[in-house]
C-alpha positions as CSV (number, residue, x, y, z in Angstrom):
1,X,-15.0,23.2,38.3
2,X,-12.5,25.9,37.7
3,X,-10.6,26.2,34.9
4,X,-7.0,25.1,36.3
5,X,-8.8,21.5,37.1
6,X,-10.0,21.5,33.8
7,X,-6.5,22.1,32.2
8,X,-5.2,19.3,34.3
9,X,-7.4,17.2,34.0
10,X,-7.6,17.5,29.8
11,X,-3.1,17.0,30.8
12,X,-3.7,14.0,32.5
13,X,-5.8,12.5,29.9
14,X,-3.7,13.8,27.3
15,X,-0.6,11.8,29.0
16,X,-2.5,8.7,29.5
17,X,-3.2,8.8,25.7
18,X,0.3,9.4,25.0
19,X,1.3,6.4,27.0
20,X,-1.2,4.2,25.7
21,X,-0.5,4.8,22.2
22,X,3.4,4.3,22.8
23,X,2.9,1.6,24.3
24,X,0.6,0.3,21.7
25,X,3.9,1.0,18.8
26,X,5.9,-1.1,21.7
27,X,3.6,-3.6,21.5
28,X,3.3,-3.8,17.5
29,X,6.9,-4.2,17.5
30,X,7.4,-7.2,19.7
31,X,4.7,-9.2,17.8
32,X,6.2,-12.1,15.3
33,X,5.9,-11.7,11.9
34,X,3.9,-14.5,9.6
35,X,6.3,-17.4,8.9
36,X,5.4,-16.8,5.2
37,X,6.0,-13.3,5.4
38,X,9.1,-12.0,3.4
39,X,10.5,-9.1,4.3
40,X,10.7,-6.2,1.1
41,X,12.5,-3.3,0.4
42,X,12.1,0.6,-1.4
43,X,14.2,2.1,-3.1
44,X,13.8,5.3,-5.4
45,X,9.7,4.6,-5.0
46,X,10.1,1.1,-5.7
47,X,10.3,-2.6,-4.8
48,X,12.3,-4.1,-7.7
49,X,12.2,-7.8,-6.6
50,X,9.6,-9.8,-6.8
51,X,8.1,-10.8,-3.1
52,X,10.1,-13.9,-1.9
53,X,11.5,-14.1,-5.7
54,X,8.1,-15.1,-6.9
55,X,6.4,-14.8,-10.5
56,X,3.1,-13.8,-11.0
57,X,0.6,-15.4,-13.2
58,X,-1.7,-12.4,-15.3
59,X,-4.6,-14.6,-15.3
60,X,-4.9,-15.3,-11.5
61,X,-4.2,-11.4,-11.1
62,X,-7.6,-10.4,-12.7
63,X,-9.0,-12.7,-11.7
64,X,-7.7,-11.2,-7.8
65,X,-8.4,-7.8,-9.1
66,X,-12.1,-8.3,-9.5
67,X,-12.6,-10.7,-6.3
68,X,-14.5,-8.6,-4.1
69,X,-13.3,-11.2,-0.8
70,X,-9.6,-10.6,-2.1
71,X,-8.1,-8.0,-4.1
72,X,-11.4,-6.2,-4.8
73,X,-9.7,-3.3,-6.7
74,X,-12.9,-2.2,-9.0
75,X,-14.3,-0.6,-5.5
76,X,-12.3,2.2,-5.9
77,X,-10.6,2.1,-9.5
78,X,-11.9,1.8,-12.8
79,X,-10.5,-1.4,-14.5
80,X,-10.7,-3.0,-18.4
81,X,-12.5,-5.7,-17.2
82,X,-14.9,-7.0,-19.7
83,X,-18.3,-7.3,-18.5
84,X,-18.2,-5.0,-15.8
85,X,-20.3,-2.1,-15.3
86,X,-19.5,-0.7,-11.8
87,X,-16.6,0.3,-10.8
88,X,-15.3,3.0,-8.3
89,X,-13.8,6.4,-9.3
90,X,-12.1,7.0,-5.8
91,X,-8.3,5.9,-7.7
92,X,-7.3,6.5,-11.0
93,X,-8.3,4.5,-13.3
94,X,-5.5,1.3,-14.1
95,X,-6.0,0.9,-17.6
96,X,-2.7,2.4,-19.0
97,X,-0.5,2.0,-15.2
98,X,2.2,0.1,-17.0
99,X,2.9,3.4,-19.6
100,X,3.1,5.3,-16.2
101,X,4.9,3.1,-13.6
102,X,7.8,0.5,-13.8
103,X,7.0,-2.7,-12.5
104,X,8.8,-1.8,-9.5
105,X,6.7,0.9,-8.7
106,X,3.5,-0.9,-9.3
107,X,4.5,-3.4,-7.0
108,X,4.8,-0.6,-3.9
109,X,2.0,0.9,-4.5
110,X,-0.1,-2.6,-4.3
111,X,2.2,-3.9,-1.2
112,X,2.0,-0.6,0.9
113,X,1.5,3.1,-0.7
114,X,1.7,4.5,2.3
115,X,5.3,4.3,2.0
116,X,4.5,7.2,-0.8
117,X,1.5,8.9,0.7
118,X,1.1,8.4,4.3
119,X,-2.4,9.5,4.4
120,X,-3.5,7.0,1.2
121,X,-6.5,5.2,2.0
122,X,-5.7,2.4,-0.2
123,X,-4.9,-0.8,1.7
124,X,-1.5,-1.8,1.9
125,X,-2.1,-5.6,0.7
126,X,1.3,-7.1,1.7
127,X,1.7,-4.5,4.5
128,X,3.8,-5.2,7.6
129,X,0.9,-6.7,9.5
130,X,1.9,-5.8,12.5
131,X,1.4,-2.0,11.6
132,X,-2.3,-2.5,10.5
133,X,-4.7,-0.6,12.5
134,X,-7.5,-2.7,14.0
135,X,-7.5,-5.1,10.6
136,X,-10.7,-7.5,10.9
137,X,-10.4,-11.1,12.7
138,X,-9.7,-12.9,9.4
139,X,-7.1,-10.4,8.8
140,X,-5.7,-9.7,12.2
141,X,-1.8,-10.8,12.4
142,X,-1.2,-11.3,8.4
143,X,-1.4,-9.9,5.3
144,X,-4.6,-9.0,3.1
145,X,-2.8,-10.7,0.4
146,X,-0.3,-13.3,0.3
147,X,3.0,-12.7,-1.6
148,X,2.2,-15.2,-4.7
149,X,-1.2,-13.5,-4.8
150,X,0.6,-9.7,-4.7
151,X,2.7,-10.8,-7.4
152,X,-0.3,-12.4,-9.7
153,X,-1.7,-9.0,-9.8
154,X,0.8,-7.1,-10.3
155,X,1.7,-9.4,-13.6
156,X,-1.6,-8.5,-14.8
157,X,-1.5,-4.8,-14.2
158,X,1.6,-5.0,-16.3
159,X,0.0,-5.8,-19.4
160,X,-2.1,-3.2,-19.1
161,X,-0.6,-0.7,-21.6
């Protein structure tokens, strides 16, 4: 094969990927959103509402925090938790977050912080679900967490001083 069939055939392919992930963003944005899902907004780094005017209960919060089927957020961050051992290092550690973020911050960072760092690896737990990439079955057209549940955490991680 020469090299000029090469080239156009690594253009062709390039195109077809180009339209296929277009159309792919097309796609994303014609589907519906959850009936429950309410829509949230940034400003200066931050969403200062509550999620559909919602308050959170610190109990339930921890209690998310350490669920490994929900919140789950001891696989990557040290947490004062008692009576638990193992935890990830991958995040900073939480104890202390309410000394260094308002509320408002806390909350983006648990609904989508890659509105802050695009290239986060931290789950966006009340993320647009549309824009999830290939989320599991259970999790394909909603949320990892509802909005009462995004709120009962983050009223826990406010106490945390």
């Amino acid at each position: 094969m020469t090299h000029g069939r090469i080239f156009l055939l690594a253009g062709i392919l390039l195109l077809q990927l180009v339209l296929l992930t277009g159309q792919g963003i097309a796609n994303a944005g014609e589907q519906a959103l959850p009936a429950d899902y309410c829509q949230w907004h940034v400003s200066d780094y931050a969403i200062a509402q509550p999620l559909c005017g919602l308050a959170g209960d610190a109990s339930r919060g921890m209690a998310i925090a350490s669920d490994s089927d929900r919140g789950n957020c001891l696989a990557c961050h040290q947490l004062p938790i008692p009576d638990v051992e193992a935890y990830g290092t991958i995040g900073p550690p939480l104890s202390g977050i309410e000394a260094r973020l308002t509320e408002g911050q806390i909350r983006l960072r648990v609904v989508d912080t890659r509105e802050i760092n695009p290239m986060s690896i931290m789950p966006g737990f009340y993320r647009d679900p549309r824009l999830i990439h290939r989320p599991g079955k259970r999790f394909a057209g909603r949320t990892f967490l509802n909005a009462q549940q995004v709120e009962d955490v983050i009223a826990w991680l406010v106490t945390l001083k």
